[in-house]
MMTF fields as JSON, N, C-alpha, C and O atoms, coordinates in Angstrom:
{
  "mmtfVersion": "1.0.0",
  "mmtfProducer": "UNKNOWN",
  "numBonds": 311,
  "numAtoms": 312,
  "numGroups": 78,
  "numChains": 1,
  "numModels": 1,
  "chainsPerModel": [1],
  "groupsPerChain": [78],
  "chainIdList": ["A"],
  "bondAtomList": [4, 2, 8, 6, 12, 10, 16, 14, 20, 18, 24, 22, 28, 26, 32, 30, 36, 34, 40, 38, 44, 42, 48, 46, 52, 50, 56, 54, 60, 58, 64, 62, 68, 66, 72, 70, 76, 74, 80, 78, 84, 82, 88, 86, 92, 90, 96, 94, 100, 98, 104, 102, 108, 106, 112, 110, 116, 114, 120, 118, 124, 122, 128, 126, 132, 130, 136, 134, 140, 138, 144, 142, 148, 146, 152, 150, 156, 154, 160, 158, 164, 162, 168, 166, 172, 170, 176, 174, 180, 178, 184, 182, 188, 186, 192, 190, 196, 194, 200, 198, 204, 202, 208, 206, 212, 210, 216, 214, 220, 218, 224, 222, 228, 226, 232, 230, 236, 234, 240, 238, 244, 242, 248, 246, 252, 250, 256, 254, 260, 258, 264, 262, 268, 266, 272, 270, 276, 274, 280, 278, 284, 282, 288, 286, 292, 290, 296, 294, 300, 298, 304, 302, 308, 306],
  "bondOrderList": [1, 1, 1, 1, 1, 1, 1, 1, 1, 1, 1, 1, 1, 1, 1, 1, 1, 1, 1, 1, 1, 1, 1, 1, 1, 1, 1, 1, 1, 1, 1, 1, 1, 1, 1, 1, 1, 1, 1, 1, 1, 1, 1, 1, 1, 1, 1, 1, 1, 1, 1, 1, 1, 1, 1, 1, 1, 1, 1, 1, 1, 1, 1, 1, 1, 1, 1, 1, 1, 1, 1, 1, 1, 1, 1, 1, 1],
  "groupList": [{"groupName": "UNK", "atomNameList": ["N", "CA", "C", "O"], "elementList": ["N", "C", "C", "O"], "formalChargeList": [0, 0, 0, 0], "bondAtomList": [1, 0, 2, 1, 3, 2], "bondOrderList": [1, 1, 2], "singleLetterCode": "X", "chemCompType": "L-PEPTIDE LINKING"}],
  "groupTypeList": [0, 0, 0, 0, 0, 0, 0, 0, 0, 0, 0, 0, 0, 0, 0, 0, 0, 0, 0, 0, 0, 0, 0, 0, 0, 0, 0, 0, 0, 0, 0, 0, 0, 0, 0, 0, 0, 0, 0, 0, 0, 0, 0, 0, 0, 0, 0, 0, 0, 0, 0, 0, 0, 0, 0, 0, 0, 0, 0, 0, 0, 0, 0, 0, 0, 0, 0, 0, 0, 0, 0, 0, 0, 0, 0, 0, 0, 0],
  "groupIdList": [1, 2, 3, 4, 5, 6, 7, 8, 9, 10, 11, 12, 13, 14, 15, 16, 17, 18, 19, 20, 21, 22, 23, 24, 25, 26, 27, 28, 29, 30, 31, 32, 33, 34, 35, 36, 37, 38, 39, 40, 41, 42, 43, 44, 45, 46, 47, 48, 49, 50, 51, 52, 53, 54, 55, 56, 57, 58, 59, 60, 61, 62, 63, 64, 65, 66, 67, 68, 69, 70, 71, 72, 73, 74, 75, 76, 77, 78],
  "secStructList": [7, 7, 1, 1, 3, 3, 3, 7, 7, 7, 1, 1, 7, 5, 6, 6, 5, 7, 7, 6, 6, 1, 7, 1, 3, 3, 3, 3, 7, 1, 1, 7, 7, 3, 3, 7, 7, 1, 7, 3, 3, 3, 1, 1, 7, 6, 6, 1, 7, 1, 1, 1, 7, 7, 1, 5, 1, 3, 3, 3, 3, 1, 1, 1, 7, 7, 3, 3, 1, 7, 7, 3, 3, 1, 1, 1, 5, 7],
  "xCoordList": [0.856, 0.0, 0.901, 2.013, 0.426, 1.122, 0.876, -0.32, 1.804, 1.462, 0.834, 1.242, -0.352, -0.983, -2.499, -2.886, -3.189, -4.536, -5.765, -5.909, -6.475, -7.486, -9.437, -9.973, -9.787, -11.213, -11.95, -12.019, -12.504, -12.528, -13.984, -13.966, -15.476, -16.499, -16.638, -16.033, -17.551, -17.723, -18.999, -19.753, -19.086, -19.961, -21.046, -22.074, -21.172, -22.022, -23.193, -24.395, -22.456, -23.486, -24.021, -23.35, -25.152, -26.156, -26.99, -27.669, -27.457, -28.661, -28.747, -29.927, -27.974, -28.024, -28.073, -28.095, -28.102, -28.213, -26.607, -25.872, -25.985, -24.86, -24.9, -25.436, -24.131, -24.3, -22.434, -21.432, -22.51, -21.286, -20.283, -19.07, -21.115, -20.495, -19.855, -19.248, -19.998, -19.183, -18.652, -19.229, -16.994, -16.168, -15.833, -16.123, -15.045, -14.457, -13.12, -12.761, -12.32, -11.481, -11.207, -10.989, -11.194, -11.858, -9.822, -9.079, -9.609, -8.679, -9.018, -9.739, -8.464, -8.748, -7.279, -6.295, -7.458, -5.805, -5.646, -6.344, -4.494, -3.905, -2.561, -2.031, -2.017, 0.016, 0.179, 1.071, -0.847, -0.597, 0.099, -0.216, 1.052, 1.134, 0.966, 1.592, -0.107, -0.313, 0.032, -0.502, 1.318, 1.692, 1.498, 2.152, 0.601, 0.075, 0.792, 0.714, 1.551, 2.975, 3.05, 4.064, 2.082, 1.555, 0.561, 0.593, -0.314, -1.37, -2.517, -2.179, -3.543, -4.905, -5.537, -5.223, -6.667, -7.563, -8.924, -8.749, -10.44, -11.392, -12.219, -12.05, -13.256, -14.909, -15.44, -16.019, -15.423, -16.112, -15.023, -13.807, -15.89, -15.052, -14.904, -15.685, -14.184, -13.652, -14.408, -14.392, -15.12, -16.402, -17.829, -18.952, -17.763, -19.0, -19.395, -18.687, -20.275, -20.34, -20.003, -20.116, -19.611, -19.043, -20.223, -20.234, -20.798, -22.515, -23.306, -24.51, -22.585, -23.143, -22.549, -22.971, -21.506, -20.205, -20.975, -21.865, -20.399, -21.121, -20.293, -19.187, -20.704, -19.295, -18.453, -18.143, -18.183, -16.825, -15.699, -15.754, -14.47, -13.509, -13.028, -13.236, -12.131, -11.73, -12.297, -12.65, -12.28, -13.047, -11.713, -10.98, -11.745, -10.704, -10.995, -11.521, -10.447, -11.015, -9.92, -9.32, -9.432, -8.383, -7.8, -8.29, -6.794, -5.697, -4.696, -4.111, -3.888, -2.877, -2.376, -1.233, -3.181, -3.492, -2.722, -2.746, -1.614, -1.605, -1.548, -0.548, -2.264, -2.176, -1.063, -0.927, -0.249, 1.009, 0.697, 0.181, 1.008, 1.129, 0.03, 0.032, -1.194, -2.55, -2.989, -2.794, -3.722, -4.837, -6.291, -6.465, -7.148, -8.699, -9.445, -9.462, -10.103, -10.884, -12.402, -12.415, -13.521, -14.494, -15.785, -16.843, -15.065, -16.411, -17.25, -17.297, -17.958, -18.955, -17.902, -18.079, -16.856, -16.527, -15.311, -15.052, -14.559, -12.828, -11.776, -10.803],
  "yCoordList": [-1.17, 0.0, 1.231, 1.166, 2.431, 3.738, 4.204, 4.317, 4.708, 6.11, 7.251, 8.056, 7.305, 8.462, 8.646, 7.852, 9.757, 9.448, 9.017, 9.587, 8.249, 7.436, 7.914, 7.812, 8.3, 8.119, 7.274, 7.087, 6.755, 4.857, 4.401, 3.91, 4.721, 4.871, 3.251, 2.422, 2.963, 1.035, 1.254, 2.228, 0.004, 0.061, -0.766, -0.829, -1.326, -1.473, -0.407, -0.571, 0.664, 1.466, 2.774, 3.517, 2.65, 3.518, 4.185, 3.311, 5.511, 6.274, 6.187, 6.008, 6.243, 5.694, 4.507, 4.425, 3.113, 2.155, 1.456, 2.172, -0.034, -0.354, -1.612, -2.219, -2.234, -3.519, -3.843, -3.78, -4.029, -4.75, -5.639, -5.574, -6.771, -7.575, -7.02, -7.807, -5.805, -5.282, -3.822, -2.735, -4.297, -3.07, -2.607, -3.149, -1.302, -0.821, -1.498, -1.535, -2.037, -3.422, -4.92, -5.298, -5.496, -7.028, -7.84, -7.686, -8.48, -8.908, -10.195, -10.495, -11.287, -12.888, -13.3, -12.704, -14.789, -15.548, -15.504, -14.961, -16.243, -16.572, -16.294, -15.916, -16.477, -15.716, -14.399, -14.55, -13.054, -12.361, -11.244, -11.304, -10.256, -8.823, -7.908, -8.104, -6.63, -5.985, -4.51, -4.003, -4.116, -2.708, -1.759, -1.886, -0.518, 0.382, 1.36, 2.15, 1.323, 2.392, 3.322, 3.885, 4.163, 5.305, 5.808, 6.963, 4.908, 5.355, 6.18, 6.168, 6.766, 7.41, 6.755, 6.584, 6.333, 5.501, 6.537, 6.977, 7.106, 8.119, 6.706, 5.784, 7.365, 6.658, 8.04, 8.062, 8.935, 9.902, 11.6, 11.753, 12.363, 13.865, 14.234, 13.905, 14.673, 15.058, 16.082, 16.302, 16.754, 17.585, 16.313, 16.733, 15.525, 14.821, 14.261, 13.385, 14.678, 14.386, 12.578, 11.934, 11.95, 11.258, 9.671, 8.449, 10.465, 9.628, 9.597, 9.39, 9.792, 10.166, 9.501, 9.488, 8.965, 8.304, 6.895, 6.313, 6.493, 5.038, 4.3, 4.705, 2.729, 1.581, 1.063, 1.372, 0.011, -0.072, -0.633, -1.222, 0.042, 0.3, -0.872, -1.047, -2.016, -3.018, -4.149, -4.07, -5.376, -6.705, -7.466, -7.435, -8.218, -9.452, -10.86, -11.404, -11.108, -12.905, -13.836, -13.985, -14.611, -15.548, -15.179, -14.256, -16.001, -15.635, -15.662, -16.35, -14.737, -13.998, -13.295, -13.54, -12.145, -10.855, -10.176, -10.376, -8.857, -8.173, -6.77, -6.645, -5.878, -4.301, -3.62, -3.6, -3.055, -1.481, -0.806, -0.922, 0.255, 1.94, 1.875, 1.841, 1.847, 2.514, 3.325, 3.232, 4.275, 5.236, 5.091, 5.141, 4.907, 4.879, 5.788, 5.936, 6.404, 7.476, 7.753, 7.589, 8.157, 8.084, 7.366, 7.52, 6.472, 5.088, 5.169, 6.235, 4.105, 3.708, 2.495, 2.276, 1.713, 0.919, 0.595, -0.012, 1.216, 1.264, 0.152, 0.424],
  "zCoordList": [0.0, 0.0, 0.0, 0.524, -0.611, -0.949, -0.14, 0.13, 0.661, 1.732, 1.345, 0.508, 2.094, 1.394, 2.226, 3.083, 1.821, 2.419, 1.537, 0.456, 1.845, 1.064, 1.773, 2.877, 0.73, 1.19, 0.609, -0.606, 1.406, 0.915, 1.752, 2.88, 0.807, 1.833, 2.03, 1.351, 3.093, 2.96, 2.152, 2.178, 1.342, 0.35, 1.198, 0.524, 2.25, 3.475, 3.732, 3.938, 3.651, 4.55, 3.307, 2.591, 3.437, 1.988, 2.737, 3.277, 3.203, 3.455, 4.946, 5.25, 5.996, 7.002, 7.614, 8.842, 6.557, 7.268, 6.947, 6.266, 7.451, 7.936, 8.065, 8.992, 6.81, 6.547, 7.035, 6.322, 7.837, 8.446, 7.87, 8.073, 6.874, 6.239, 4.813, 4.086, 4.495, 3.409, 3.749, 3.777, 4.062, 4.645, 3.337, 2.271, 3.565, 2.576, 2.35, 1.173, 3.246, 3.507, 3.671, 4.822, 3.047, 3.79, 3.544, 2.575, 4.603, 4.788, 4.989, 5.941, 3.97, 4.707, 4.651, 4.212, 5.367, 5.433, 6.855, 7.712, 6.95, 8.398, 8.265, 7.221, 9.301, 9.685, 8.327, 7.492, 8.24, 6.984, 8.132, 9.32, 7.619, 7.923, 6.747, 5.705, 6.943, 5.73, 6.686, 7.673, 5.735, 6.222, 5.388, 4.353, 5.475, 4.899, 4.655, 3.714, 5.554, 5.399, 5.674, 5.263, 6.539, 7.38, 6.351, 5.928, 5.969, 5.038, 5.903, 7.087, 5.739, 6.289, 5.309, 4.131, 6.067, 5.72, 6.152, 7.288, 5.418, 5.838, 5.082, 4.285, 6.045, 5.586, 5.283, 4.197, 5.771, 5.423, 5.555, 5.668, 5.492, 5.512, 7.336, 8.229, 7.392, 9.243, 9.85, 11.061, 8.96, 9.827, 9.587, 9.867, 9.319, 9.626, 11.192, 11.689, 11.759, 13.409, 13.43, 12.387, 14.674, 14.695, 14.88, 14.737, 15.157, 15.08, 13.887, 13.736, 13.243, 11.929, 10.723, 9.567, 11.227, 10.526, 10.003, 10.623, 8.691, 8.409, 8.068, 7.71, 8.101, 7.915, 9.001, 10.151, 8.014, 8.725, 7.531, 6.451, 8.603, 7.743, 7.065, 5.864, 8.083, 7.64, 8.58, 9.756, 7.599, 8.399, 7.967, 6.978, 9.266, 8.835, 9.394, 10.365, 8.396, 8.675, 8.758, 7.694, 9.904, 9.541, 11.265, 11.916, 11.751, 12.353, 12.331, 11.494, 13.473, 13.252, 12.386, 11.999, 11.818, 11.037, 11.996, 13.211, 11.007, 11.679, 10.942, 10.235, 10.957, 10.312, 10.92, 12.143, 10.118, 10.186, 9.558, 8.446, 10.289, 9.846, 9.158, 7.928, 9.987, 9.623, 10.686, 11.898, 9.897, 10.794, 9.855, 8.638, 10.892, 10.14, 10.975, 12.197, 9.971, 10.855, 9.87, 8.65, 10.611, 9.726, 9.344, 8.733, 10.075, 10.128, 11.307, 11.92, 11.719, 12.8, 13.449, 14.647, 12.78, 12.987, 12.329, 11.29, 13.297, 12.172, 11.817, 11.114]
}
């Protein structure tokens, strides 16, 4: 992943509602490390109230996952 900032809505969440099972991320596998590289990760814009926020960012499936150099901000569920 490119260092950089990303606005990246979850395709989960439409009109207020929040389908969980489709992040804007989905990570599967076991023993993975995925380093982002001091990426920003947004679900939405930074004046949006925080209750107001929809999604979620990343889902992962598997164990021993491990995320670097991320920030997520924006979601209901980061």
């Amino acid at each position: 992943i490119k260092a950089g900032e990303y606005i990246l809505p979850s395709p989960g969440s439409t009109k207020g509602t929040d389908d969980f099972s489709k992040p804007a991320i989905e990570i599967r596998g076991n023993n993975l490390t995925v380093d982002f590289k001091g990426a920003v990760l947004r679900g939405s814009k930074a004046d949006v109230d925080p209750d107001k926020r929809p999604g979620l960012g990343i889902k992962i499936t598997g164990k021993n996952v491990r995320i670097r150099n991320l920030r997520i901000h924006g979601y209901k569920v980061a």
